[in-house]
Backbone of each chain as nested JSON, in Angstrom:
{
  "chains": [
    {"id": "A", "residues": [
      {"number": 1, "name": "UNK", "atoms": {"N": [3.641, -18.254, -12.81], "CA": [4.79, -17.767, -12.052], "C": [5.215, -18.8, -11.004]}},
      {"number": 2, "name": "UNK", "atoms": {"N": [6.482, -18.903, -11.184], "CA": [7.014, -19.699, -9.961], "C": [6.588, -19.535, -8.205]}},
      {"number": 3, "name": "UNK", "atoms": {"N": [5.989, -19.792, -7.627], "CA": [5.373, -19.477, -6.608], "C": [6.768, -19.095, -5.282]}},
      {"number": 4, "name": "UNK", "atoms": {"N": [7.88, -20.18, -5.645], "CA": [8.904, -20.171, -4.924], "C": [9.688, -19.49, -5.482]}},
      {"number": 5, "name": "UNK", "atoms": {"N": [9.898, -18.409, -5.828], "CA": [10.865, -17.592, -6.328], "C": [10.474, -16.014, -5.863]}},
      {"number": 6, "name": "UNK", "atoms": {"N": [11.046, -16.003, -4.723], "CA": [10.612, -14.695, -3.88], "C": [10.652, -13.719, -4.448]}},
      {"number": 7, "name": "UNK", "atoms": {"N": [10.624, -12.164, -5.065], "CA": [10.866, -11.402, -5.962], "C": [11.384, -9.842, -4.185]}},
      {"number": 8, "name": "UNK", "atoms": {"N": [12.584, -9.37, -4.123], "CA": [13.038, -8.329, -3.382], "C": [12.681, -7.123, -4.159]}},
      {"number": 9, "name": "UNK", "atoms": {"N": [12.779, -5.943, -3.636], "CA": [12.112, -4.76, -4.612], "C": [12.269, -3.543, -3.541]}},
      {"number": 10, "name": "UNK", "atoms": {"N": [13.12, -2.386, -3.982], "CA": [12.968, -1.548, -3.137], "C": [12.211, -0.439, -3.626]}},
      {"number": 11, "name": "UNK", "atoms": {"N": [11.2, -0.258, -3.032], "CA": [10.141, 1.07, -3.587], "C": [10.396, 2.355, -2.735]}},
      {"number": 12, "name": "UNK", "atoms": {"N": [9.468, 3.063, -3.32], "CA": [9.747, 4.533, -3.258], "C": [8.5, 4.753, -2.633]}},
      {"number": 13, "name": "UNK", "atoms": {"N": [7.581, 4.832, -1.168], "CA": [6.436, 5.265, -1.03], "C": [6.681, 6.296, -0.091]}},
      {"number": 14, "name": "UNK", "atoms": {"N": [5.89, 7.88, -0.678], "CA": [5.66, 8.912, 0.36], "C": [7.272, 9.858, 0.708]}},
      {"number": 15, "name": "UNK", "atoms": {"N": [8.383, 9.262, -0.003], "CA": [9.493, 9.643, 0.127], "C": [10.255, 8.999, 0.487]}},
      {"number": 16, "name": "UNK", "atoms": {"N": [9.627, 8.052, 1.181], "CA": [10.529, 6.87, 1.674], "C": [10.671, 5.83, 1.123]}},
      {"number": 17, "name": "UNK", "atoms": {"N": [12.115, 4.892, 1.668], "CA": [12.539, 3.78, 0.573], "C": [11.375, 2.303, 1.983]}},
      {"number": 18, "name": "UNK", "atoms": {"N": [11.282, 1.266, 0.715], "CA": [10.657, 0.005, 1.944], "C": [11.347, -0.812, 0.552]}},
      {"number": 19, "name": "UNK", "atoms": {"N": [11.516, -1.701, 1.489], "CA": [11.94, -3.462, 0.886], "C": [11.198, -3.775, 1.089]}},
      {"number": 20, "name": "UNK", "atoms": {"N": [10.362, -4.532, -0.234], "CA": [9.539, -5.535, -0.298], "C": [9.705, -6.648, -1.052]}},
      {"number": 21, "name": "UNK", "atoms": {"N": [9.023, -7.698, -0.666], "CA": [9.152, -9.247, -0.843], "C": [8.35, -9.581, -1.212]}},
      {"number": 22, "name": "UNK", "atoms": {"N": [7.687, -10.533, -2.334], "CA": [6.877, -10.886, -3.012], "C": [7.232, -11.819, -3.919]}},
      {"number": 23, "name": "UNK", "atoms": {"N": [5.845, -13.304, -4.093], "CA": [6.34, -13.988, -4.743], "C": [5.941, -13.218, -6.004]}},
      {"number": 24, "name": "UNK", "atoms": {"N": [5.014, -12.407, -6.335], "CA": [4.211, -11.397, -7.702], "C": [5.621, -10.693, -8.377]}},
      {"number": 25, "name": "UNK", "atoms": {"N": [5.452, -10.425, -9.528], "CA": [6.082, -10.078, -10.18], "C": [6.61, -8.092, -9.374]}},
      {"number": 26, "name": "UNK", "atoms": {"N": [7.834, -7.602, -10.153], "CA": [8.48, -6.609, -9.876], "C": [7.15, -5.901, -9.869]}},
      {"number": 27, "name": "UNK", "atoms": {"N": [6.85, -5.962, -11.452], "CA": [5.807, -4.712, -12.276], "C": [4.623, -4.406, -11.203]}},
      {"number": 28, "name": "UNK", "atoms": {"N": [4.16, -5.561, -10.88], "CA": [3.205, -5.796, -9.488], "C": [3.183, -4.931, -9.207]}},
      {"number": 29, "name": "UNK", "atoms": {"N": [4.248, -5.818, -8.413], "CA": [4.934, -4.813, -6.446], "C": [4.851, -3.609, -6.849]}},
      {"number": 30, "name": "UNK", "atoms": {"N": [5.59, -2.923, -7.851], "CA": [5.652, -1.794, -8.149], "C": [4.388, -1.151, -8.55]}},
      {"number": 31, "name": "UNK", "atoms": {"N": [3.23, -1.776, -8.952], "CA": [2.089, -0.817, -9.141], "C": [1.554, -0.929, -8.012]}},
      {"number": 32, "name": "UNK", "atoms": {"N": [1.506, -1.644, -7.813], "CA": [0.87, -1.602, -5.295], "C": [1.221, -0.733, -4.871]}},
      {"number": 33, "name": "UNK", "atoms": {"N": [2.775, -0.651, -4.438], "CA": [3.452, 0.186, -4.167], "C": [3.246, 1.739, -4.818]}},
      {"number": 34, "name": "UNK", "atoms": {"N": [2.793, 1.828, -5.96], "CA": [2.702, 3.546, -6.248], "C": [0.926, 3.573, -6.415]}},
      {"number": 35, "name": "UNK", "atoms": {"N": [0.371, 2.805, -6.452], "CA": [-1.118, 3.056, -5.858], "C": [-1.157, 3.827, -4.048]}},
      {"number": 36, "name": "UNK", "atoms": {"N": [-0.45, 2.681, -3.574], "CA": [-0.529, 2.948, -1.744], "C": [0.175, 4.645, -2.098]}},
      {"number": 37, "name": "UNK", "atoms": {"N": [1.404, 5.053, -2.686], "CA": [1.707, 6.328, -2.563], "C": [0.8, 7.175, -3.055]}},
      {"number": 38, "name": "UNK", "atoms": {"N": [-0.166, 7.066, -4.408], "CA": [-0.791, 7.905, -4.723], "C": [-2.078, 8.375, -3.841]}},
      {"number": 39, "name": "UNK", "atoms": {"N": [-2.261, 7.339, -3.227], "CA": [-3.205, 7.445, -1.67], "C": [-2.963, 8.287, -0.888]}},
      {"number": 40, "name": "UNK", "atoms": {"N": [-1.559, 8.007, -0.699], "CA": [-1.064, 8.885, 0.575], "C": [-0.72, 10.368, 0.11]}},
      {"number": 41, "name": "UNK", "atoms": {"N": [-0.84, 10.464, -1.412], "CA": [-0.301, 12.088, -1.134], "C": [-1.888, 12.822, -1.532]}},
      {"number": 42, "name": "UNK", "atoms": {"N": [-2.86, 11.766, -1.968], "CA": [-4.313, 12.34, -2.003], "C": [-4.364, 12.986, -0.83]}},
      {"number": 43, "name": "UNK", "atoms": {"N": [-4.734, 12.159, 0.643], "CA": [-4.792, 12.005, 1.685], "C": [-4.308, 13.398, 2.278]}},
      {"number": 44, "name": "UNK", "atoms": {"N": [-2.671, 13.242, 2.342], "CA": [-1.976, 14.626, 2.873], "C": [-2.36, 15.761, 1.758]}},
      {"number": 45, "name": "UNK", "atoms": {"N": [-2.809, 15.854, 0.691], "CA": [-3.163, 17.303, 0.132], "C": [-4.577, 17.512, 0.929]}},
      {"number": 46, "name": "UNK", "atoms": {"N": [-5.755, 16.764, 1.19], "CA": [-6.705, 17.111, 1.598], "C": [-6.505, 17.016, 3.23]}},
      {"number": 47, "name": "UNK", "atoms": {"N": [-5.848, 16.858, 3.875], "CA": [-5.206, 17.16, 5.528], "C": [-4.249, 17.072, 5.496]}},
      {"number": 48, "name": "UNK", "atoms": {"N": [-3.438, 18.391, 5.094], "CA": [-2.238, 18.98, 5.242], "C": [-1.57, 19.551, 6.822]}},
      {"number": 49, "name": "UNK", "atoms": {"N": [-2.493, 18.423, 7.949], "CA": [-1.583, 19.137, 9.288], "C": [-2.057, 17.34, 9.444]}},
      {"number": 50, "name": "UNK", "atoms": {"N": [-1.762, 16.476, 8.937], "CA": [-1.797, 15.375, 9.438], "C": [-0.512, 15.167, 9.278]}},
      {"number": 51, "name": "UNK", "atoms": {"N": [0.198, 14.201, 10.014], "CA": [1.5, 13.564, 10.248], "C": [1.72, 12.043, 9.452]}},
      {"number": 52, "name": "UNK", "atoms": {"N": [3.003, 11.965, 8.588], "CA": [2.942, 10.95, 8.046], "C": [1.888, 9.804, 8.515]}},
      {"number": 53, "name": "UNK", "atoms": {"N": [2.465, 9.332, 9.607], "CA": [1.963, 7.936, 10.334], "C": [0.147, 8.199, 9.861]}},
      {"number": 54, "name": "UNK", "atoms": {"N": [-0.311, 9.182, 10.664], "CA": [-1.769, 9.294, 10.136], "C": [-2.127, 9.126, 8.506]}},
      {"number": 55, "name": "UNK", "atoms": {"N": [-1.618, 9.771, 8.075], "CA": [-1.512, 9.431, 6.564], "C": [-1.967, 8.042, 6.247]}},
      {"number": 56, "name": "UNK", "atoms": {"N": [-0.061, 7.342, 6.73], "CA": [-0.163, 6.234, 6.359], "C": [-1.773, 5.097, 6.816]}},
      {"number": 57, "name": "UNK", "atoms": {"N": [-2.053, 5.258, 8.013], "CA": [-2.796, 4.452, 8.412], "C": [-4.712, 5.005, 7.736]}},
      {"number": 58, "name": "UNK", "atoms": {"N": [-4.914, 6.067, 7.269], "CA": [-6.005, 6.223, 6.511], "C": [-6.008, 5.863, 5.561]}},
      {"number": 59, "name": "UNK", "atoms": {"N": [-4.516, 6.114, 4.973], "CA": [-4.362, 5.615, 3.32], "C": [-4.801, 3.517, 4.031]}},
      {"number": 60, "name": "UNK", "atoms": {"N": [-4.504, 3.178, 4.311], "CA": [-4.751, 1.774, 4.726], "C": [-6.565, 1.688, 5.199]}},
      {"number": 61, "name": "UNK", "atoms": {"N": [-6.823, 2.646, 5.673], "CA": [-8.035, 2.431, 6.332], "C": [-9.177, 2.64, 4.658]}},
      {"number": 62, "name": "UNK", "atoms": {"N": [-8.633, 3.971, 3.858], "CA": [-9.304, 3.664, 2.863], "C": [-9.189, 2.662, 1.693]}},
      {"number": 63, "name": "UNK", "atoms": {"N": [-7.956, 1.877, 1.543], "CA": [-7.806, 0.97, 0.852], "C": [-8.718, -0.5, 1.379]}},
      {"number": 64, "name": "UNK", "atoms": {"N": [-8.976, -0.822, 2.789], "CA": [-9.521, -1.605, 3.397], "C": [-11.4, -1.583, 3.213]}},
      {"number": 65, "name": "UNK", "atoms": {"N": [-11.463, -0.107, 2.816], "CA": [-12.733, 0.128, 2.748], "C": [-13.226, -0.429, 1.184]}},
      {"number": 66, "name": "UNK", "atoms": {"N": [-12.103, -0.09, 0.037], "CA": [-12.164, -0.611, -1.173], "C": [-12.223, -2.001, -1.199]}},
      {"number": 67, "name": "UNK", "atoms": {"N": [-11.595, -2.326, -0.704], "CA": [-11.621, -4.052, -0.697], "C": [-12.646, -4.692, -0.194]}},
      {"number": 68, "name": "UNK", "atoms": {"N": [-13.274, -4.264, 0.938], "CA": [-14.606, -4.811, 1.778], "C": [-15.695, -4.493, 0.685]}},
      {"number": 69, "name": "UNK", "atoms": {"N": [-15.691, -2.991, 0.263], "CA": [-16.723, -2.832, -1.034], "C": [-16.724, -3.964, -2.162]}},
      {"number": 70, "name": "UNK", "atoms": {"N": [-15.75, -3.728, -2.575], "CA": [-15.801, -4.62, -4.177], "C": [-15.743, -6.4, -3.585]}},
      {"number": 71, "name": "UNK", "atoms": {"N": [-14.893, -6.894, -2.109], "CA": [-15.781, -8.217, -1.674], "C": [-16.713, -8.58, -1.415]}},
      {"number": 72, "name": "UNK", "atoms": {"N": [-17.713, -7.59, -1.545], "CA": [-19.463, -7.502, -1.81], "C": [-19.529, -7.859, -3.066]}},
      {"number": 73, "name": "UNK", "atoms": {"N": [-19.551, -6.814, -3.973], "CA": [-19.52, -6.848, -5.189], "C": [-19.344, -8.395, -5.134]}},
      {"number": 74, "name": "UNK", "atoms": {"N": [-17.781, -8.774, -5.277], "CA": [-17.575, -10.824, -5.695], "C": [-18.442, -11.595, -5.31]}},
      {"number": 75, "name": "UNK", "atoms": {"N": [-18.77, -10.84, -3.916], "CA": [-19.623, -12.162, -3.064], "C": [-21.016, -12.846, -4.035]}},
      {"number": 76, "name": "UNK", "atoms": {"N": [-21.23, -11.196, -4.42], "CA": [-23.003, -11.293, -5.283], "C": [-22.517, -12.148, -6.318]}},
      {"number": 77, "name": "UNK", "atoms": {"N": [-21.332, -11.521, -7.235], "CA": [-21.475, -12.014, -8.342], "C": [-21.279, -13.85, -8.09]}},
      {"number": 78, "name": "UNK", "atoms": {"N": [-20.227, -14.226, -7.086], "CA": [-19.952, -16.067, -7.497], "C": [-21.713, -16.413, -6.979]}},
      {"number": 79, "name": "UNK", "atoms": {"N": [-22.471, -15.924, -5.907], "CA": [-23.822, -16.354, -5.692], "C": [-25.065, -16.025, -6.869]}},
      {"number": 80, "name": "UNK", "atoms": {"N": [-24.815, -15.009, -8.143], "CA": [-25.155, -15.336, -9.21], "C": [-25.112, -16.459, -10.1]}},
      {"number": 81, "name": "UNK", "atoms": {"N": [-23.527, -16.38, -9.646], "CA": [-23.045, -17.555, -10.865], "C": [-23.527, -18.941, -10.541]}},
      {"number": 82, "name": "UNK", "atoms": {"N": [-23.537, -19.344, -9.534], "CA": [-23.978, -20.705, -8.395], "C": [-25.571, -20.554, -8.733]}},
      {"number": 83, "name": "UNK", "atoms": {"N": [-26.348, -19.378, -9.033], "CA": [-27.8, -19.713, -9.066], "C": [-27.631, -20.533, -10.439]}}
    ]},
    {"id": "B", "residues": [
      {"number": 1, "name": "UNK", "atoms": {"N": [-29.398, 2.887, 2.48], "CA": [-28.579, 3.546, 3.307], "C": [-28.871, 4.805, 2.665]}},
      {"number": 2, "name": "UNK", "atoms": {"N": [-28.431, 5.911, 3.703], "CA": [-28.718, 7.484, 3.073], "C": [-27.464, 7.586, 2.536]}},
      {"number": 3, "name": "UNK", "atoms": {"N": [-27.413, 8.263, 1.556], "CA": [-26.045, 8.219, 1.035], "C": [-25.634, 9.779, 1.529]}},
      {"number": 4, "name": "UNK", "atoms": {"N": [-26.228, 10.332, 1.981], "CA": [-26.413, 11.816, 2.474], "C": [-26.007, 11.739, 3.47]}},
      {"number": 5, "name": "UNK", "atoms": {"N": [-26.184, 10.494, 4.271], "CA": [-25.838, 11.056, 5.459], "C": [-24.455, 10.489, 6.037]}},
      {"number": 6, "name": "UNK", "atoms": {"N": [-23.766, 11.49, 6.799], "CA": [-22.593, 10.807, 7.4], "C": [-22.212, 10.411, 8.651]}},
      {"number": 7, "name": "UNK", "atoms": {"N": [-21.488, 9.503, 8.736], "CA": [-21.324, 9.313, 9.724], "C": [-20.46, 9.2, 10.474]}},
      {"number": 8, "name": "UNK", "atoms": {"N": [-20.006, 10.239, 11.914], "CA": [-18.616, 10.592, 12.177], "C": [-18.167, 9.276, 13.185]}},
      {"number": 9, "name": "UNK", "atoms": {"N": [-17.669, 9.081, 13.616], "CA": [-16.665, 7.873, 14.24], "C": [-15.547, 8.151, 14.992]}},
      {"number": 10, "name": "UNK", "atoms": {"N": [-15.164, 7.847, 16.421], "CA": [-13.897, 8.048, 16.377], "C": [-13.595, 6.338, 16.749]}},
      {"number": 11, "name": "UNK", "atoms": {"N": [-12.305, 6.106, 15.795], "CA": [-12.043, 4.644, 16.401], "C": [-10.749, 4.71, 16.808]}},
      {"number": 12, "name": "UNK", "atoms": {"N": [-10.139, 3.625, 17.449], "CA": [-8.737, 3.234, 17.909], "C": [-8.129, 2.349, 16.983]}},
      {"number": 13, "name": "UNK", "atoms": {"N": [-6.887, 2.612, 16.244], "CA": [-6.115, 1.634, 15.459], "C": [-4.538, 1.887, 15.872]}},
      {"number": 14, "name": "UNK", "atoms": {"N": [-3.866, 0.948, 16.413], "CA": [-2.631, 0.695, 16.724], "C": [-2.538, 1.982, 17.94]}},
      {"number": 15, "name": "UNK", "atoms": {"N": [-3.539, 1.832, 19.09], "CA": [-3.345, 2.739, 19.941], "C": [-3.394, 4.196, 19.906]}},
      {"number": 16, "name": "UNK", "atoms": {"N": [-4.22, 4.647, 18.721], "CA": [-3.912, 5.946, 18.084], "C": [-5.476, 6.222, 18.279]}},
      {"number": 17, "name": "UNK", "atoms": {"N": [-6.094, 7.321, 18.445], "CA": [-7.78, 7.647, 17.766], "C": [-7.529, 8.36, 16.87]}},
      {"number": 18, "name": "UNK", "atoms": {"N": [-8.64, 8.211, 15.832], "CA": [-8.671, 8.377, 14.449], "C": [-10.11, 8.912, 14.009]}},
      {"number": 19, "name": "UNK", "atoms": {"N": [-10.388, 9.982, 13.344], "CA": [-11.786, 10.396, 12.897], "C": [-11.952, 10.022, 11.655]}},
      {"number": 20, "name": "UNK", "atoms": {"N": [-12.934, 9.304, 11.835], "CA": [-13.235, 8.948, 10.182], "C": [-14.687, 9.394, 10.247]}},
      {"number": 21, "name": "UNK", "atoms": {"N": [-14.812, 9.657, 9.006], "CA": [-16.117, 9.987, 8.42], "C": [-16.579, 9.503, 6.98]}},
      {"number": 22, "name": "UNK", "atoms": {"N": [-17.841, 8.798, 7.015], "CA": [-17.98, 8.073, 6.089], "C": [-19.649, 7.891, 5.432]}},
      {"number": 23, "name": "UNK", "atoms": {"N": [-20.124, 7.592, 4.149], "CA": [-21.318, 7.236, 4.416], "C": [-21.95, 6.018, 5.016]}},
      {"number": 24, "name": "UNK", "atoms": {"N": [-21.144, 5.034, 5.244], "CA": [-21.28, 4.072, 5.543], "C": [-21.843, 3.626, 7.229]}},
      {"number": 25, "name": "UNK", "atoms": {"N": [-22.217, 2.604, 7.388], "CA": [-22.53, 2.117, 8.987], "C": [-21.9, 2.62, 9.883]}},
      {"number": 26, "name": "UNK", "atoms": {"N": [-21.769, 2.779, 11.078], "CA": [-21.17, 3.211, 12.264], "C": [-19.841, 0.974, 12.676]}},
      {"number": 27, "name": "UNK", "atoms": {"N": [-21.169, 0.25, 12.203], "CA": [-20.672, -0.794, 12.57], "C": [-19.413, -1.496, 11.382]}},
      {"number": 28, "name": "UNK", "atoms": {"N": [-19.955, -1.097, 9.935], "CA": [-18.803, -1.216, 8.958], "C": [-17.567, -0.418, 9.474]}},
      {"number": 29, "name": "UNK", "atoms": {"N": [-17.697, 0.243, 9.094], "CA": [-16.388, 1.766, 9.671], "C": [-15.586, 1.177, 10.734]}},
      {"number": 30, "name": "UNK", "atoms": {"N": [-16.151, 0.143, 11.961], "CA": [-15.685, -0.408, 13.055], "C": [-15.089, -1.475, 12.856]}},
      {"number": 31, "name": "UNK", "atoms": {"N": [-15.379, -1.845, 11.997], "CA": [-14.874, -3.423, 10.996], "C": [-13.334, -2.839, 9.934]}},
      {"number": 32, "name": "UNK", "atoms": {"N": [-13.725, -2.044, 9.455], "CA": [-12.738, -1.445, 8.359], "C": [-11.07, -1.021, 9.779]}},
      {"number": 33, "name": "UNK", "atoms": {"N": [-11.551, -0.356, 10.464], "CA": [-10.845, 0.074, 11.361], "C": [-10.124, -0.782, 12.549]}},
      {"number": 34, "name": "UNK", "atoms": {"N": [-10.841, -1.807, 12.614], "CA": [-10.649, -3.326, 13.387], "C": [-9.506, -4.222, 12.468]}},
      {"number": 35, "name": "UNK", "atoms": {"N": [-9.73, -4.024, 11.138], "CA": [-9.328, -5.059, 9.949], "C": [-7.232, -4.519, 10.202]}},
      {"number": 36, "name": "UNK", "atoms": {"N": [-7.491, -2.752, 10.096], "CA": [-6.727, -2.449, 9.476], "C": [-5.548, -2.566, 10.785]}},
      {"number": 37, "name": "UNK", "atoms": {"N": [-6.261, -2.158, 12.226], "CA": [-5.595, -1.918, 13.193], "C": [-5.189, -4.432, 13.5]}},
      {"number": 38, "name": "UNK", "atoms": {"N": [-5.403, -4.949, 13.27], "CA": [-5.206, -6.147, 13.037], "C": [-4.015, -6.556, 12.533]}},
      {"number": 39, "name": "UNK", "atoms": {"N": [-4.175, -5.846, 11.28], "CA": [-2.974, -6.285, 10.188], "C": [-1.46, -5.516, 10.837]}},
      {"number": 40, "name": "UNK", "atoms": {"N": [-1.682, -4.111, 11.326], "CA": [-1.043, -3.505, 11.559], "C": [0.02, -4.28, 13.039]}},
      {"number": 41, "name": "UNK", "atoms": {"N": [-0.807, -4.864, 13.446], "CA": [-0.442, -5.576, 15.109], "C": [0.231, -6.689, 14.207]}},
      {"number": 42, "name": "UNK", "atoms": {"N": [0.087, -7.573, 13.201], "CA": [0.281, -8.97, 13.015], "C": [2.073, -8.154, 12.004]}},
      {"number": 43, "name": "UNK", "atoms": {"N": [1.76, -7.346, 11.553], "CA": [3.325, -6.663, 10.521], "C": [4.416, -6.341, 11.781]}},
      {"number": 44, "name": "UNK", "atoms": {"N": [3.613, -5.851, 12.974], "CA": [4.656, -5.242, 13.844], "C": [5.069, -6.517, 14.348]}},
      {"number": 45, "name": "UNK", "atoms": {"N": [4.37, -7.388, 14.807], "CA": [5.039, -8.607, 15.733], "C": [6.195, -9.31, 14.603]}},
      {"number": 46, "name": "UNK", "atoms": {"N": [6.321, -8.784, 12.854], "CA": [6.562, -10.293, 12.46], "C": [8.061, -9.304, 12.416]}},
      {"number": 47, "name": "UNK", "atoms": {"N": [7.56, -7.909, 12.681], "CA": [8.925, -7.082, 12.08], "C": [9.139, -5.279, 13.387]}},
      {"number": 48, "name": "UNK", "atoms": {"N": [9.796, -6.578, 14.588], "CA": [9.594, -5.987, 15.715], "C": [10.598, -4.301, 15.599]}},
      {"number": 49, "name": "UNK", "atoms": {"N": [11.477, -4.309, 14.825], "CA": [12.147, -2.76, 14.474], "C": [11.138, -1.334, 13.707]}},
      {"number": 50, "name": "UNK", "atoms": {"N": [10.617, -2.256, 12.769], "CA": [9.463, -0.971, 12.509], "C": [9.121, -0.004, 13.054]}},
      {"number": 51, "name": "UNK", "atoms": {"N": [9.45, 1.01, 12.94], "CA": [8.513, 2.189, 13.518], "C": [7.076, 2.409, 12.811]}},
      {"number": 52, "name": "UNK", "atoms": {"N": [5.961, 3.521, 13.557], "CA": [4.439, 2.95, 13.393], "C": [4.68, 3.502, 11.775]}},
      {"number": 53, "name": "UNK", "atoms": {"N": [5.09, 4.239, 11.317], "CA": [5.243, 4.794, 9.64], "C": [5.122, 4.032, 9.295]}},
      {"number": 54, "name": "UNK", "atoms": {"N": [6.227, 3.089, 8.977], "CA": [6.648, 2.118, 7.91], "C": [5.454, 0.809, 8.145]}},
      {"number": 55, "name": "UNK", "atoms": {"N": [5.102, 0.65, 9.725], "CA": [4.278, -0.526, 10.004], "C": [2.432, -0.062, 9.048]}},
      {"number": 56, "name": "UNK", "atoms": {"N": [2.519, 1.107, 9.039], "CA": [1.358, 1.621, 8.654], "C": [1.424, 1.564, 7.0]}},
      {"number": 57, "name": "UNK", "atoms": {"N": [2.49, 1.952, 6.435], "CA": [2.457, 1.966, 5.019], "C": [2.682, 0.771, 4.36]}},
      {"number": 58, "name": "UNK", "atoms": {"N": [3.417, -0.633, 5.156], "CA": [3.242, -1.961, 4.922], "C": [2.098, -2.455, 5.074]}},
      {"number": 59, "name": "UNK", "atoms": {"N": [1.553, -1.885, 5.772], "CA": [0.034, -2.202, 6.111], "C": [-0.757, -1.499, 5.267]}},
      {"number": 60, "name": "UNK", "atoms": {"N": [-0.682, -0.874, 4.698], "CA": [-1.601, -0.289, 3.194], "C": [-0.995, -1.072, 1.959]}},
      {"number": 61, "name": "UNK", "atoms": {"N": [0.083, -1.123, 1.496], "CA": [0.672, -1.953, 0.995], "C": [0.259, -3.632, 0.806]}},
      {"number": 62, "name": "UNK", "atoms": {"N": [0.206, -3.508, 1.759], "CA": [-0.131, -5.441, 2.049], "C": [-2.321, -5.452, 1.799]}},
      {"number": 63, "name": "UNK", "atoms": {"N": [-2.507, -4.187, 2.137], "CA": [-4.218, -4.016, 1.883], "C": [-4.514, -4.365, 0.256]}},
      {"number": 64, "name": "UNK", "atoms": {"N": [-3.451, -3.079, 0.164], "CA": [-3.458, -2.585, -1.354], "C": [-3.393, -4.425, -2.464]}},
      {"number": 65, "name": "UNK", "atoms": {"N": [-2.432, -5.053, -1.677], "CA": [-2.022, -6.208, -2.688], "C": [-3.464, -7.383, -2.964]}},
      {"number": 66, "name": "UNK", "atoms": {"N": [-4.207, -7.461, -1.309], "CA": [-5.102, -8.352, -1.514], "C": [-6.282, -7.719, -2.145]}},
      {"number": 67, "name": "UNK", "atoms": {"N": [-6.335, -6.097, -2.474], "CA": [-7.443, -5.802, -3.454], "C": [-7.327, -5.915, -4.614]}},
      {"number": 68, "name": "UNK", "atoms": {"N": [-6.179, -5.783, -4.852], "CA": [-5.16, -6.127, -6.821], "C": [-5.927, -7.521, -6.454]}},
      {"number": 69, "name": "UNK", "atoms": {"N": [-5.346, -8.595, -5.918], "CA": [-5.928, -9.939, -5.956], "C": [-7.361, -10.495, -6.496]}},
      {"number": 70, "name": "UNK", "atoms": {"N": [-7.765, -9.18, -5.22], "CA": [-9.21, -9.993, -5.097], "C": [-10.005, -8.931, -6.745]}},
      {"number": 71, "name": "UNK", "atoms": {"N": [-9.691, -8.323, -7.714], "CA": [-10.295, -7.467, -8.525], "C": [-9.887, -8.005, -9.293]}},
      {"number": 72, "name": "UNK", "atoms": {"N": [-8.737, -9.043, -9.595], "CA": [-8.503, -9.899, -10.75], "C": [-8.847, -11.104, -10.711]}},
      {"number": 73, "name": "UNK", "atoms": {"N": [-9.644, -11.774, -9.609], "CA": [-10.557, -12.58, -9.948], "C": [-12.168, -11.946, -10.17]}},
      {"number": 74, "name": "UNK", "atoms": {"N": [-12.467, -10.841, -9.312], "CA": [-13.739, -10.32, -9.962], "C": [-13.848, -10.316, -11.411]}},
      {"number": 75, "name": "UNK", "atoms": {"N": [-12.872, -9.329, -12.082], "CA": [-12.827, -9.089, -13.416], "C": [-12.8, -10.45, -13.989]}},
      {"number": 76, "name": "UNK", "atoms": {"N": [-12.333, -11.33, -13.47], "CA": [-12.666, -12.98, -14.156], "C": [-14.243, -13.392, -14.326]}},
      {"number": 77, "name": "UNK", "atoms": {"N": [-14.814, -13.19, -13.154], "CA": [-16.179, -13.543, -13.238], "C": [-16.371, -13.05, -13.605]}},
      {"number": 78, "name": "UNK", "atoms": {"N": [-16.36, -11.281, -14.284], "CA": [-17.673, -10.363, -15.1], "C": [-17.259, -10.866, -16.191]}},
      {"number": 79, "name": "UNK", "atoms": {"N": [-16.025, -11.658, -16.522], "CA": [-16.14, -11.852, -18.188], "C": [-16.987, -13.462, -18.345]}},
      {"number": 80, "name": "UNK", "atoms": {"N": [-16.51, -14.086, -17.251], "CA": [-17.69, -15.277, -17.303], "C": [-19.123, -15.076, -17.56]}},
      {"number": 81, "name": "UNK", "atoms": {"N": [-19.533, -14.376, -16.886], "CA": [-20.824, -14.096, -16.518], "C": [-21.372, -13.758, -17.678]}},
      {"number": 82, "name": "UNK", "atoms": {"N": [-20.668, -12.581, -18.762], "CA": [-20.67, -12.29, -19.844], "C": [-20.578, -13.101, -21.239]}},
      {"number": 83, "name": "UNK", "atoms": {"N": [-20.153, -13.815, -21.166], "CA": [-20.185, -14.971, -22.107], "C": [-21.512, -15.722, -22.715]}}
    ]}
  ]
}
């Protein structure tokens, strides 16, 4: 992919519209984008007196937690691969 | 780690307190919550109109993208490794 070829994209998260920018393809953006929503309406069915904003920022706090997990996970595996 | 056991938390992200509960460390959880309230400060400065919603769901969004990233080079190494 062209690295310089910005890709614009207006998504649909939580009800709301966001412009996003990315050099990654549409299809991408667009599966990011409806992952982060499918988060957020997990989130608000299991705390249904939370307020968007809260939402939003757990849905972030548990996506952050996924990523720190499975950058364990990589870490082991490239220090396998290096043994 | 007990996987039994949990552990409640209250932390601060973008000026807000937040209860999380998790099996995880008291000191991870502080890291996860540090990471997210970070990103959230660095989206608002670059995009000073935001309200905290949108700064929060760009900020899951933008989480969300570097775990797509970082899981398509993992999935690279398990097929290396596999070989």
């Amino acid at each position: 992919m062209n690295e310089d070829q910005k890709n614009k994209l207006t998504v649909m998260i939580f009800g709301q519209q966001y412009k996003i920018v990315g050099n990654a393809s549409s299809n991408y953006m667009r599966m990011i984008a409806g992952h982060v929503d499918d988060k957020m309406r997990q989130i608000a069915e299991s705390n249904p007196r939370l307020d968007t904003t809260k939402i939003a920022v757990l849905t972030a706090v548990n996506i952050a937690d996924e990523y720190f997990r499975l950058k364990e996970e990589y870490d082991e595996l490239v220090k396998l691969l290096e043994e």
